[in-house]
N, C-alpha and C positions, 0 to 999 in steps of 0.2 A: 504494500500500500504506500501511497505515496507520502512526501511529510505534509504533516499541514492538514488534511482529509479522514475525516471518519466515515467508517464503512458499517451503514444500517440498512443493508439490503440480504440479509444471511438468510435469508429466506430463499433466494435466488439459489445462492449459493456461499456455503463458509468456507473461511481461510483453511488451507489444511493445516488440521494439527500438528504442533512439532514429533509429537508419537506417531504419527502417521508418518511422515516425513522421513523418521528413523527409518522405521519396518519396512519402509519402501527400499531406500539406499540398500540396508541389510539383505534385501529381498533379490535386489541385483543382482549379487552376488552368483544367487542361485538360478543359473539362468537358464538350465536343461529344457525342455521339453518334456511337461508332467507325465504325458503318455506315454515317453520312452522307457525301455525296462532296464539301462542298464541302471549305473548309481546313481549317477546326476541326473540322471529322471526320477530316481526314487524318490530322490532327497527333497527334489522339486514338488515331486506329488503328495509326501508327508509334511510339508510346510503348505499346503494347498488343504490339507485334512485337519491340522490344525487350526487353522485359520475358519477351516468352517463349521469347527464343533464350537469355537469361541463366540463365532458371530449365532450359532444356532441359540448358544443359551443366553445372548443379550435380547434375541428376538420371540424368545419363548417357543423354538420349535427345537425338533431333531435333526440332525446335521444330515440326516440322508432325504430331511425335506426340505433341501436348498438347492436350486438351481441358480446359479452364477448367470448373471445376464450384462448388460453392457450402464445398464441403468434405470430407473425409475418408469421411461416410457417402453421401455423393452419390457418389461418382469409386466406393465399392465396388458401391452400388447399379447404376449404367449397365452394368458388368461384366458383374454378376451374372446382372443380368434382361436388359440391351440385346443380349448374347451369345446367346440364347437357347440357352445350351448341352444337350448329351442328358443332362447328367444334371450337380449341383454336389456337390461333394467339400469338406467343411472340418476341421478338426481342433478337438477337442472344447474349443481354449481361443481361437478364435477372438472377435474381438469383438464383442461383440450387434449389431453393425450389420450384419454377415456373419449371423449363426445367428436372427437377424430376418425378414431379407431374403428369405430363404428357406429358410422351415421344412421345407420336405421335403428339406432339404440328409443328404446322406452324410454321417453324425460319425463320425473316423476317432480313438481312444481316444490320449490323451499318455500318457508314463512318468510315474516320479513328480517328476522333471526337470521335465514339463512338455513338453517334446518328442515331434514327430510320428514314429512311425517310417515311411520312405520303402517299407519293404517291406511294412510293413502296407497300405498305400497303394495297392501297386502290386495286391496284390490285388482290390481295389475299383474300380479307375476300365476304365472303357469309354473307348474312341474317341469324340473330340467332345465329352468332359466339361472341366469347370471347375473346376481345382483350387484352391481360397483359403488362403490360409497365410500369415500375419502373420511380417513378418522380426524383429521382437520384441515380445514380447508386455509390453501397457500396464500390467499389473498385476504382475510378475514382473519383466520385465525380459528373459528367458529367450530367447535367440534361436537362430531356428532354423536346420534345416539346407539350408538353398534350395540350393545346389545339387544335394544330393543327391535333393531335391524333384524340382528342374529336370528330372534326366535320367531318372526314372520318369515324368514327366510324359509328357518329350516322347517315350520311348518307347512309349508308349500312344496315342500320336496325339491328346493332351489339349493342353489351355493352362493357364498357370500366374497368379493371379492373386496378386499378393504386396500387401500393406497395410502401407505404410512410414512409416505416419502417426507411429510412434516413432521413427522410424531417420532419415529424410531431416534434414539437417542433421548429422549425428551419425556415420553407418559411409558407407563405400562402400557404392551401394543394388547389390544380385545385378539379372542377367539373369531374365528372363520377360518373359511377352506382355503383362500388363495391372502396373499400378503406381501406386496411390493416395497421394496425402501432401495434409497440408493445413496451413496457414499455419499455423496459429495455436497448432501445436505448437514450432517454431521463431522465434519472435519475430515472426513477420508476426500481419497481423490475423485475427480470426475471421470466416467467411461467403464464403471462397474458399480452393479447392482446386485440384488436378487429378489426371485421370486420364491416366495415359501407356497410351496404347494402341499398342504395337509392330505388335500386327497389328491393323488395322481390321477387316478380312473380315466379313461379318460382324453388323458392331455395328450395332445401330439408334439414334434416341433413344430415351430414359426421358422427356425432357421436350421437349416440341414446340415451334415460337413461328417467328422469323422465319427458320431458317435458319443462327445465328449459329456458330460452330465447325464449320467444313464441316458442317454439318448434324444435329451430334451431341449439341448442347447450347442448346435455343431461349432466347431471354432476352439481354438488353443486357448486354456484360461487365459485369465488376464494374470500371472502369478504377483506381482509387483500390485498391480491396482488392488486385490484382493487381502494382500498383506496389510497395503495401508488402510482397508475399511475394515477388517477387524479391531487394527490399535487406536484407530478414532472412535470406534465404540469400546474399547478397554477404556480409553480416557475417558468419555464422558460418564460410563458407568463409576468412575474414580471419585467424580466430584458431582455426587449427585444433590448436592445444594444448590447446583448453579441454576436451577429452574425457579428455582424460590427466589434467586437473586433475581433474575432477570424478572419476574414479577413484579416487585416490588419498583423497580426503574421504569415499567412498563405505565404502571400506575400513577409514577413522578408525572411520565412524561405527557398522560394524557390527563394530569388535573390541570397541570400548567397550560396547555393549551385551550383546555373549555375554558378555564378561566379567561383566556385571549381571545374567546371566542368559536376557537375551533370547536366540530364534532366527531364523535368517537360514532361510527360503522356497528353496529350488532356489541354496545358497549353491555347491554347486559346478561349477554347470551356468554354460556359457558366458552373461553377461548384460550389459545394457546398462548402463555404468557412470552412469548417472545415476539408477540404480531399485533401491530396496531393498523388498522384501515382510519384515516383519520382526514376529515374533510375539514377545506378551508375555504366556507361560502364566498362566493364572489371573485374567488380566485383558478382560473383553470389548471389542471394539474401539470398540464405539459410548462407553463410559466412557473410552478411553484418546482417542478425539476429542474428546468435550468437554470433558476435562481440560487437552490440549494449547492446542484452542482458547481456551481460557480463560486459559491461559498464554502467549500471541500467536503462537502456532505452528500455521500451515494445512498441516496433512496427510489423508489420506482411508485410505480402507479398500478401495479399489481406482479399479474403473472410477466417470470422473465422470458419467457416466451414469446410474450405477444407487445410487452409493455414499450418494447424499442417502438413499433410502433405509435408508443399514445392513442390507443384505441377503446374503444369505450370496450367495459369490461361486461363479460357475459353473467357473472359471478353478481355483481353488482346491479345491473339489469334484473338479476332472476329473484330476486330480494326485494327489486324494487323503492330501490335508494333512491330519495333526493339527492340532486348537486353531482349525481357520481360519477361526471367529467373533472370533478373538483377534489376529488379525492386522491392520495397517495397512501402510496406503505411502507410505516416503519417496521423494521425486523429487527433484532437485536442478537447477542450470541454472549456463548462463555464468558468471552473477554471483555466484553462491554461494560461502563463502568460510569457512576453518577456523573463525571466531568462530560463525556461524550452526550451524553443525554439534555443534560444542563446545557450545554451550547448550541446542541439543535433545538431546545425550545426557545433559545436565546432568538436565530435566526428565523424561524416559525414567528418569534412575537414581533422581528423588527419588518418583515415582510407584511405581517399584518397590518401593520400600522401605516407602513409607508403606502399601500394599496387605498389604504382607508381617506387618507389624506390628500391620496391623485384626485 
């Protein structure tokens, strides 16, 4: 990061951890070909087994129910289409890599929360469908209610596929059959993922090749990428205060700004304390970004997918926000710290003022 600049966009994406960072270098090292039999394929495939009994039990599964994928949109993809389910089910704030994936998906309406309701739900789904529901959502914050998810699911003789791409590191992840996270939201690196598949039955691959992930995932692990997303979930499981911290700052940051004026997004709906959706009436978001960026301060206006454009948010729409051209997102992380917060409310209040007075 550059000097001078605070980075409140870890939603997008977080800095990698220096324990990441390590495990990778060390990881180098070992640079065989998992699949090869002789040593230095052994040694590579036993540091590859390691790596994924570690990450199975920060994720709450079994290590032979991980499939290594490339990332976040890969692990929803295999799901998605590798299920070849009768019918897919998502809620209308799922993220474009779900409502992508598959357009003829079921879009089942949020409150103004932002929240699925389970009964609405229940009337939609047939036997053999695919339910997708994000345990929080990337732009909000907003999470939902999986278990109540869960048991209309499994009442209906569906599966439940949940996208923890925000949460892993972060909440206890809920039960269901499929379960997506990817590194490089928690301090691992970007370009590896996985998909926890509780129940295989089923699943085909999406992408074909030698075999590699009992047969689920063709292509040479990523050994290096894989190293480093288990030792950035060793870290964060290390410091598991830091969710509490980041609370608490989250909290600073958005009384100072109602106070200025500003509005808090789904402020009273249960949410992920490191995500603030936070609207600055009368001011358009694409102006309150290059403002900030110009004042050293990286924040977005939602998803980092879509946000380069400045586009009106589908998340935000399905909720039915006022202003929510007007709105941006703060994200926060481990390292994030009163001073950094303090200064962007600082900027936050001198923009408000000087808009107020044009």
């Amino acid at each position: 990061m550059a000097t001078g600049r605070t980075y409140l966009d870890w939603n997008a994406t977080a800095p990698i951890d220096p324990a990441a960072r390590d495990a990778m270098q060390a990881a180098a090292g070992t640079w065989a070909n998992p699949s090869s039999i002789h040593a230095e394929g052994r040694r590579a495939r036993a540091l590859i087994e390691d790596c994924r009994e570690r990450i199975a039990s920060h994720l709450g599964a079994r290590p032979e129910q991980l499939i290594f994928v490339s990332g976040g949109t890969e692990a929803l993809a295999l799901a998605l289409t590798g299920t070849q389910p009768s019918q897919v089910i998502a809620s209308a704030t799922e993220h474009v890599a779900v409502l992508a994936a598959v357009p003829g998906a079921a879009v089942i309406p949020v409150d103004a929360a932002g929240r699925l309701d389970p009964a609405a739900l229940a009337t939609r789904l047939l036997p053999g469908a695919l339910v997708a529901v994000q345990h929080a959502n990337n732009e909000t914050g907003v999470i939902q209610p999986i278990d109540d998810v869960l048991e209309v699911v499994r009442a209906a003789g569906a599966r439940l596929l949940v996208d923890a791409v925000q949460t892993a590191g972060k909440l206890p992840l809920p039960a269901s059959d499929f379960l997506a996270v990817s590194a490089h939201k928690l301090g691992g690196p970007p370009g590896v993922g996985v998909l926890v598949a509780r129940c295989r039955d089923g699943v085909t691959a999406t992408q074909r090749g030698g075999g590699q992930e009992r047969g689920l995932r063709g292509g040479t692990e990523n050994l290096v990428g894989i190293a480093g997303f288990a030792a950035a979930l060793d870290a964060r499981a290390a410091d598991a205060a830091w969710m509490d911290r980041a609370g608490v700052l989250r909290d600073r940051l958005e009384a100072r700004l109602q106070a200025a004026g500003g509005e808090v997004v789904a402020g009273n709906a249960s949410r992920l304390a490191t995500t603030a959706m936070l609207r600055m009436p009368g001011t358009p978001a694409e102006t309150q970004l290059i403002h900030f960026d110009l004042a050293g301060f990286a924040v977005s206006s939602g998803s980092a997918c879509s946000s380069g454009k400045v586009g009106g948010s589908h998340v935000l729409a399905a909720m039915g926000v006022a202003g929510a051209d007007e709105c941006i997102r703060v994200s926060l992380g481990w390292t994030t710290g009163v001073a950094e917060v303090d200064a962007f409310a600082d900027a936050w209040e001198a923009l408000t003022h000087r808009r107020r007075a044009a």
